[in-house]
RODO-2510 file (C-alpha; in nm, 4 decimals, decimal comma):
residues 348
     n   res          X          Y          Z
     1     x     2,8818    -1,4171     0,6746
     2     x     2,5226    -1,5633     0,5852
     3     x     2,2499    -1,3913     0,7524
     4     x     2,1829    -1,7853     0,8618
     5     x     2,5082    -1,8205     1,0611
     6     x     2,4826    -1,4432     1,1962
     7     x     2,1390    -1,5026     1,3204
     8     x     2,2335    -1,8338     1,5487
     9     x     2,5217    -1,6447     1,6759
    10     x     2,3055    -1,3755     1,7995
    11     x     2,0004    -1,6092     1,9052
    12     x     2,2216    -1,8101     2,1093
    13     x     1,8990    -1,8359     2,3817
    14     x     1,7709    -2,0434     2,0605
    15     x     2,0499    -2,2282     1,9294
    16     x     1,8050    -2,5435     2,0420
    17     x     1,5315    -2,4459     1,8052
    18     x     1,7456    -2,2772     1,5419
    19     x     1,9504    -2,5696     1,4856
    20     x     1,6175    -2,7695     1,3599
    21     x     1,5375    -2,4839     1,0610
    22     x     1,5913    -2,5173     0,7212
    23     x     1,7146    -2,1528     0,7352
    24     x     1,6853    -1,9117     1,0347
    25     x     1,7185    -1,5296     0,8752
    26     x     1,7917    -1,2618     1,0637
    27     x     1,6543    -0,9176     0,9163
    28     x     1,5590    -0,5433     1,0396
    29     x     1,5102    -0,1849     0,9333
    30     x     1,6975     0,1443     1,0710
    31     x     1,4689     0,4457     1,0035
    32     x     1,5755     0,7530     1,1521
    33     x     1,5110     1,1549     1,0466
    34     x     1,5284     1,5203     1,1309
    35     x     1,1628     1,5950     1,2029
    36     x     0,9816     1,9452     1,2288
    37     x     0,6265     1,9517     1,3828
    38     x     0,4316     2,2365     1,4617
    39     x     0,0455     2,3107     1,5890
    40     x    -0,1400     2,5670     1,4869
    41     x     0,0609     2,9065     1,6163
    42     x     0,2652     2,7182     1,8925
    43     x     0,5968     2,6909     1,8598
    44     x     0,7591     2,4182     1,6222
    45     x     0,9134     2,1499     1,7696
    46     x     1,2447     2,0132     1,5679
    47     x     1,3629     1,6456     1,6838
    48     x     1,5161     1,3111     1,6055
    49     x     1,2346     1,1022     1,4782
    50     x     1,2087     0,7481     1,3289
    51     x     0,9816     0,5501     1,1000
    52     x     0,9444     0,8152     0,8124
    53     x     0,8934     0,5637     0,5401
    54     x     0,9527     0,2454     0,7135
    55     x     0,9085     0,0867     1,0636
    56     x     1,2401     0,0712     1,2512
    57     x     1,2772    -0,3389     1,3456
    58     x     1,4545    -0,6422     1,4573
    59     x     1,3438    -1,0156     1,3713
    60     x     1,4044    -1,3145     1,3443
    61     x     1,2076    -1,5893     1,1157
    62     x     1,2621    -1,9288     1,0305
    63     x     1,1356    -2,2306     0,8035
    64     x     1,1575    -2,5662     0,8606
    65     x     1,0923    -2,8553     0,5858
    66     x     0,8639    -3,1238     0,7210
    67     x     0,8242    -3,2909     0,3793
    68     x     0,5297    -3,3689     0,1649
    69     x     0,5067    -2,9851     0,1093
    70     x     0,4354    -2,8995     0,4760
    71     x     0,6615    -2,7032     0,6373
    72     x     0,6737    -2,5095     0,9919
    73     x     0,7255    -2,1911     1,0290
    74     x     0,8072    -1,8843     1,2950
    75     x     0,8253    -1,5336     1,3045
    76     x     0,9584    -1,2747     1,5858
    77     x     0,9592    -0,9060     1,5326
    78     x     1,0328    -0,6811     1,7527
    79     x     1,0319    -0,2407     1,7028
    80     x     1,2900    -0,0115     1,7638
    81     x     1,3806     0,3593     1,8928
    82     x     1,7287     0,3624     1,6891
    83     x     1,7239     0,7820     1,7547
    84     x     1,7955     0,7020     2,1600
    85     x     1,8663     0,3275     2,1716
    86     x     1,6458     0,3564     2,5070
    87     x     1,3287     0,1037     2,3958
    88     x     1,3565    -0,2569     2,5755
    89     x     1,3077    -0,4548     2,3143
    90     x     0,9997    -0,7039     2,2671
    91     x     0,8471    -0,8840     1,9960
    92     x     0,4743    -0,7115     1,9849
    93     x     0,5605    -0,6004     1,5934
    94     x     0,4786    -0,9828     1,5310
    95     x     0,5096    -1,3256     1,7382
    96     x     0,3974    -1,6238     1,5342
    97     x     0,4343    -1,9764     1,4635
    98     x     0,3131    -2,1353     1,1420
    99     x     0,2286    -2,4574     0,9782
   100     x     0,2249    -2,4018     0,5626
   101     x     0,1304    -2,6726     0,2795
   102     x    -0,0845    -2,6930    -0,0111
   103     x    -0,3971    -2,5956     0,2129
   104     x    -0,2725    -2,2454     0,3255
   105     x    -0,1044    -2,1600     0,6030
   106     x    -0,2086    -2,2185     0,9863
   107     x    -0,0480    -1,9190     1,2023
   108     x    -0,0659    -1,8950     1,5588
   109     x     0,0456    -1,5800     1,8261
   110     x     0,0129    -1,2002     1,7883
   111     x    -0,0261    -1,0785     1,4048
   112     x    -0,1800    -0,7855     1,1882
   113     x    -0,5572    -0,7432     1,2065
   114     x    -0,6612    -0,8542     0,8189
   115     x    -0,9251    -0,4595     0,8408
   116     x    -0,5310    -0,3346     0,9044
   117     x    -0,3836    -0,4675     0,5378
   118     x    -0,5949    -0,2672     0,3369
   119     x    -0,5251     0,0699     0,5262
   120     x    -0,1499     0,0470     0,5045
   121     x    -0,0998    -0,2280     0,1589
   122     x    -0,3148     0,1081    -0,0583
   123     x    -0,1458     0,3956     0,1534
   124     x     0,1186     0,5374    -0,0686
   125     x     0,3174     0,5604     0,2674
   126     x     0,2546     0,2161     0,4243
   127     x     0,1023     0,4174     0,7497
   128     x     0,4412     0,5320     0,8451
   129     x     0,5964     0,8627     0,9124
   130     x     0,3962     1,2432     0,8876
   131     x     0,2004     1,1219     0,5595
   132     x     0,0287     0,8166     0,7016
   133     x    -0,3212     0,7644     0,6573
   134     x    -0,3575     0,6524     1,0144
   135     x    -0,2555     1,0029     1,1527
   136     x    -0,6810     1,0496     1,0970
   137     x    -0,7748     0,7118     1,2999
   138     x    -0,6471     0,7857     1,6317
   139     x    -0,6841     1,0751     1,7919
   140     x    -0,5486     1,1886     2,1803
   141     x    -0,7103     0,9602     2,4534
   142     x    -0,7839     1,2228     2,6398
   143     x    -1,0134     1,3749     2,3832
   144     x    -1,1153     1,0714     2,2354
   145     x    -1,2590     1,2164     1,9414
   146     x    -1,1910     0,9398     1,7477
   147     x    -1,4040     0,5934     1,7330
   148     x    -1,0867     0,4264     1,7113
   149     x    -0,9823     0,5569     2,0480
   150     x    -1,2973     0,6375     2,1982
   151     x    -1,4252     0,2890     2,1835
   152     x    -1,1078     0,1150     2,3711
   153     x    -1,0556    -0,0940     2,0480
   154     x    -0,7111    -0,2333     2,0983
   155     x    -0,6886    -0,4120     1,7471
   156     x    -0,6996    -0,1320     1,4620
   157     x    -0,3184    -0,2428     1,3458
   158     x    -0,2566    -0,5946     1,5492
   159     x    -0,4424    -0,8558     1,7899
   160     x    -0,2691    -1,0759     2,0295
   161     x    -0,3947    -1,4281     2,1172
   162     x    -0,4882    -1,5075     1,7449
   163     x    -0,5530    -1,7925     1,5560
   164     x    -0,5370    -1,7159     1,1361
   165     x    -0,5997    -1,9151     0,8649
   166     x    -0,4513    -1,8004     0,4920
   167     x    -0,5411    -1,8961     0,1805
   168     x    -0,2534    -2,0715    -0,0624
   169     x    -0,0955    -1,8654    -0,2952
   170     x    -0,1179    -1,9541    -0,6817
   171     x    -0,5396    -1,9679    -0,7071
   172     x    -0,6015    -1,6923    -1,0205
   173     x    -0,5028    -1,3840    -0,8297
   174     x    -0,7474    -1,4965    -0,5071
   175     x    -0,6180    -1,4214    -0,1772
   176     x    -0,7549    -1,4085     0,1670
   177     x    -0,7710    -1,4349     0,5448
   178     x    -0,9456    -1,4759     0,8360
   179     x    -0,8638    -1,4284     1,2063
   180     x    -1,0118    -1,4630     1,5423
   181     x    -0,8446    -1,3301     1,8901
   182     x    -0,9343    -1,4483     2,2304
   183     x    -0,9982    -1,1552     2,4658
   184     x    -0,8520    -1,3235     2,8106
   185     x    -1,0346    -1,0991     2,9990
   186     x    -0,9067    -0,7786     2,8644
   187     x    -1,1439    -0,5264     2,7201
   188     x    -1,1303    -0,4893     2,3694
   189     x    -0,8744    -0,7376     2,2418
   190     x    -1,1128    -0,9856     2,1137
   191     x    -1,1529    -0,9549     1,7388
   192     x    -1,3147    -1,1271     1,4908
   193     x    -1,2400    -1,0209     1,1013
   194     x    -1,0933    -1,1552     0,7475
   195     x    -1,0347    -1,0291     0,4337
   196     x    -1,0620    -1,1510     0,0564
   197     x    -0,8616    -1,0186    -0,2048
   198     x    -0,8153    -1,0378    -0,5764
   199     x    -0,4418    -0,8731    -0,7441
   200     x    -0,3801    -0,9909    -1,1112
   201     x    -0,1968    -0,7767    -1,3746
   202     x    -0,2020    -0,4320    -1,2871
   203     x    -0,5386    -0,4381    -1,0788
   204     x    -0,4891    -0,4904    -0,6791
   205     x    -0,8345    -0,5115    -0,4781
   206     x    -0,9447    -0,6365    -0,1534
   207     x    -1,2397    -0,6241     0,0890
   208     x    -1,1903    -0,6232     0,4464
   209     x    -1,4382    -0,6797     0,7935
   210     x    -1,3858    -0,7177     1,1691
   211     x    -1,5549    -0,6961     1,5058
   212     x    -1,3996    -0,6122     1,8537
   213     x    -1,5484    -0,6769     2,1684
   214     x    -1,5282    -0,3245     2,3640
   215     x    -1,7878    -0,3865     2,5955
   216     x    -2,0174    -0,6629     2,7791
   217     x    -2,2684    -0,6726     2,4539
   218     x    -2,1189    -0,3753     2,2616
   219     x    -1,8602    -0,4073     1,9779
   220     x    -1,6772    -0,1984     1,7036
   221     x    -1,7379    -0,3107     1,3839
   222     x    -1,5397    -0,2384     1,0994
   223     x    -1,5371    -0,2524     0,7370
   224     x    -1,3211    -0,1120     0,4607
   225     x    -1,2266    -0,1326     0,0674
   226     x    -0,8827    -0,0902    -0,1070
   227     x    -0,7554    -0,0672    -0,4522
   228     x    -0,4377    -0,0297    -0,6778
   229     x    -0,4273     0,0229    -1,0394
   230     x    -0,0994     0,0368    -1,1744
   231     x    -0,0446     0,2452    -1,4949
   232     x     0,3372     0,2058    -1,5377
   233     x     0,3929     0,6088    -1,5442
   234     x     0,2041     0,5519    -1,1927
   235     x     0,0337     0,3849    -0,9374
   236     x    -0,2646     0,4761    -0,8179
   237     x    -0,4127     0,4258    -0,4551
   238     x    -0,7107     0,4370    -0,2477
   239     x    -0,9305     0,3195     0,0377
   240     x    -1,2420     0,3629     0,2005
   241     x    -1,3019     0,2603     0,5506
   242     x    -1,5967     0,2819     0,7510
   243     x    -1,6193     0,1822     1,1638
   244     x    -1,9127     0,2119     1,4201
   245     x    -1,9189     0,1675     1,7789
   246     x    -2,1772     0,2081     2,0717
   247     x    -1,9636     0,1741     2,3149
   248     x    -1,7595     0,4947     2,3253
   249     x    -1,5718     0,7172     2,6088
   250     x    -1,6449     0,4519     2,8741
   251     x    -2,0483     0,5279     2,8214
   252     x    -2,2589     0,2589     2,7145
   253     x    -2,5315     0,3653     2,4289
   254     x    -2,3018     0,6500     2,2764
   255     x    -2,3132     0,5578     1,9088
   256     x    -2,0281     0,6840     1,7249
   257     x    -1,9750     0,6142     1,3145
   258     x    -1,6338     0,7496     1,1581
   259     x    -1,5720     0,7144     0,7832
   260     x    -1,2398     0,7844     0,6558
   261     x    -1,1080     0,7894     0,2622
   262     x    -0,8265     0,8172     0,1122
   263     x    -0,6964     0,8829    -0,2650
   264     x    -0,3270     0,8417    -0,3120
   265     x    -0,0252     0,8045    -0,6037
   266     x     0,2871     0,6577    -0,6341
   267     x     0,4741     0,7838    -0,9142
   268     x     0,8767     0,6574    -1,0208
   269     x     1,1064     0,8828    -1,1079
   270     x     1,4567     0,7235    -1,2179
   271     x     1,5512     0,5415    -0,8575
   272     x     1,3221     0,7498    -0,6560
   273     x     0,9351     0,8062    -0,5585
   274     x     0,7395     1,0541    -0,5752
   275     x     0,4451     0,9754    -0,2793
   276     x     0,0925     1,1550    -0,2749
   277     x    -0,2256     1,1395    -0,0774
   278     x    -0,4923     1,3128     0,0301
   279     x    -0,7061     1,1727     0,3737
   280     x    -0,9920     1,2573     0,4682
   281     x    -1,2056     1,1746     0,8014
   282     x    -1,5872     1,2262     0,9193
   283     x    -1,7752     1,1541     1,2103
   284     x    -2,1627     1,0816     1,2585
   285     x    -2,4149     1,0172     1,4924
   286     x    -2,2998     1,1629     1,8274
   287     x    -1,9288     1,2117     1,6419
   288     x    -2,1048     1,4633     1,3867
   289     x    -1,9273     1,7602     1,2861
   290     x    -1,5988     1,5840     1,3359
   291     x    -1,3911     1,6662     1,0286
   292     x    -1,0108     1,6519     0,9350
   293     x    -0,8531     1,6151     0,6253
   294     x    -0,4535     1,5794     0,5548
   295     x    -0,2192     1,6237     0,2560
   296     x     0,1059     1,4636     0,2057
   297     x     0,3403     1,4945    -0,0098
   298     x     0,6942     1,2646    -0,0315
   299     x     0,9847     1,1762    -0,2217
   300     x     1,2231     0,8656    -0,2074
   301     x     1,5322     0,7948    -0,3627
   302     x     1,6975     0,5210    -0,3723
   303     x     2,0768     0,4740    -0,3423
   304     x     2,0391     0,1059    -0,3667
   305     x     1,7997    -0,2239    -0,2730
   306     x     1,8408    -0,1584     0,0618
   307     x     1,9169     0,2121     0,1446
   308     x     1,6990     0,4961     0,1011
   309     x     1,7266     0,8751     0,0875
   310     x     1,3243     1,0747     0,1922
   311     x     1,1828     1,3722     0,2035
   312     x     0,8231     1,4016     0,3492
   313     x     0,5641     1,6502     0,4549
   314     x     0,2332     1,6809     0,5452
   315     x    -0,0535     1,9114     0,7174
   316     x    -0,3775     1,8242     0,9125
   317     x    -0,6503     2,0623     0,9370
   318     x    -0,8947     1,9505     1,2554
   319     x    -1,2587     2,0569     1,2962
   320     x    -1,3917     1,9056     1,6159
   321     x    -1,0732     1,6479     1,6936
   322     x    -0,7228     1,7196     1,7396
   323     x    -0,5266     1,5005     1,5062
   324     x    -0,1379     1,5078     1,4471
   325     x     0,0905     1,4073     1,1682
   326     x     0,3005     1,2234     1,4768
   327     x     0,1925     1,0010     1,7430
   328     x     0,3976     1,1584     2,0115
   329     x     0,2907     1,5195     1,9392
   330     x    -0,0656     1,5995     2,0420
   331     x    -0,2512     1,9126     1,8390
   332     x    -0,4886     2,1647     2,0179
   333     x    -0,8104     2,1008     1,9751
   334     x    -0,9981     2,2319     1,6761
   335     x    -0,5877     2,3681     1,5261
   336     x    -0,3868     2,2826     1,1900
   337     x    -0,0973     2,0393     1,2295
   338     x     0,1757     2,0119     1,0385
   339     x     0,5005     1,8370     1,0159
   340     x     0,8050     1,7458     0,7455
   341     x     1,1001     1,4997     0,7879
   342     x     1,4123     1,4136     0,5864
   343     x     1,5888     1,0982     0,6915
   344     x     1,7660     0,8042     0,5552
   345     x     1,6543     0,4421     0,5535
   346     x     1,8388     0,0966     0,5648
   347     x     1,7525    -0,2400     0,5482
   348     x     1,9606    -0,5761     0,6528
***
């Protein structure tokens, strides 16, 4: 059965809406792993995990044909917990609605932040499982050693209540976006940013900058750089990524800079991956001293287009934060985390 026909039988609620595509796709991810984490000299904790290499998911998208090259456009994603089954499911992954032509593309709802792209598009992991590079932006709440956290910044990975604008595809390599979320009264959701881009040959670079609103005058602002080279015998990654708030632990005035770097490879073996990268983070200002750096190490293989075999590991050593290789896990203060997964990946 066509993923067209499967997706109106399931999206029956929108057989009204559906029936006016051009094609209405159903797709997803299953992600799911055997997962060992451990914290300095506590004991390890062994569970079900997801996400090792890929964000568990359930969408829906849809294009319509309007004619003169304009076409509309929508796109509902929702995440999974496929280890319990327990998650009620919403669409926060992505909820937008699009109008697309020669000019670009026009996207409306709750999307990826463009300072996001360049932090998982260079990250030999795609900021998933123990190896992502985002393990070092976002530290326990209750320590809030991180600016990312401290600050109340709700938009490192997505905004809700945007309105993007994209450039068209097919101008020399250029690409680009910018975005702007309204706040509605919630502190630190509106967001400001865009991001410019040039990937031609075997050269992939782009330049990224937002603002969030975490305060009455007092905003995080954030910049960062990515790049790709690919050799053939590899591909090699990296970013840098530098944010500043003064608005930080609930206290106005507390300026807080973190810089964070990372250096990363992707090298094929046959119909696997080998994955590298090494993180590192640093605070200043009032943050200074913090320090953590992380090493990861991964390998893929690939029993076909759509289903994956992994392997995965990684350790975090914390001076002055408490950083963790898994969001659900929280490291002691000032310990060593570490964590590896094997698991099994499909896509539909």
């Amino acid at each position: 059965m066509k993923k067209s026909l499967l997706a109106l039988a399931v999206l029956g609620v929108f057989a009204g809406a559906a029936s006016a595509q051009s094609s209405v796709t159903l797709f997803g991810i299953v992600d799911v792993n055997a997962r060992y984490v451990k914290h300095g000299n506590t004991d390890a904790v062994k569970q079900l995990g997801t996400d090792g290499i890929n964000s568990s998911r359930l969408g829906f998208r849809g294009v319509e044909d309007l004619g003169g090259g304009l076409k509309a456009g929508f796109w509902i994603e929702g995440a999974m917990s496929p280890d319990t089954g327990a998650a009620a499911q919403t669409w926060q992954r992505r909820s937008t609605v699009s109008l697309m032509g020669g000019f670009g593309e026009v996207r409306l709802g709750r999307d990826y932040t463009p300072t996001f792209w360049n932090l998982t598009v260079f990250d030999p992991f795609g900021t998933n499982g123990v190896g992502s590079s985002l393990n070092l932006f976002v530290a326990p709440a209750a320590l809030a050693t991180s600016v990312f956290t401290g600050s109340g910044a709700a938009t490192l990975v997505r905004a809700s209540n945007t309105i993007g604008y994209f450039l068209p595809s097919g101008i020399g390599g250029l690409y680009g976006q910018v975005q702007v979320a309204a706040g509605e009264g919630v502190t630190g959701n509106k967001y400001m940013g865009g991001r410019i881009g040039y990937a031609a040959g075997p050269v992939d670079v782009a330049f990224a900058y937002g603002q969030t609103q975490v305060g009455s005058d007092d905003k995080l602002k954030t910049w960062n750089l990515g790049a790709s080279y690919n050799l053939g015998v590899a591909k090699l990654t990296g970013f840098y990524s530098n944010a500043n708030s003064d608005f930080f632990g609930g206290v106005d005035g507390v300026d807080v800079t973190q810089t964070n770097w990372m250096l990363g490879a992707v090298v094929p073996m046959g119909q696997g991956e080998i994955h590298a990268s090494y993180n590192k983070a640093s605070g200043k200002d009032d943050a200074d001293g913090l320090s953590a750096k992380q090493l990861a190490v991964g390998y893929v293989y690939n029993l076909s287009k759509r289903t994956a075999l992994y392997a995965q590991y990684s350790r975090i050593t914390n001076e002055l934060t408490a950083f963790s290789v898994t969001a659900g896990s929280v490291a002691a203060f000032d310990d060593k985390s570490s964590g590896a997964e094997f698991g099994i990946r499909h896509s539909f």
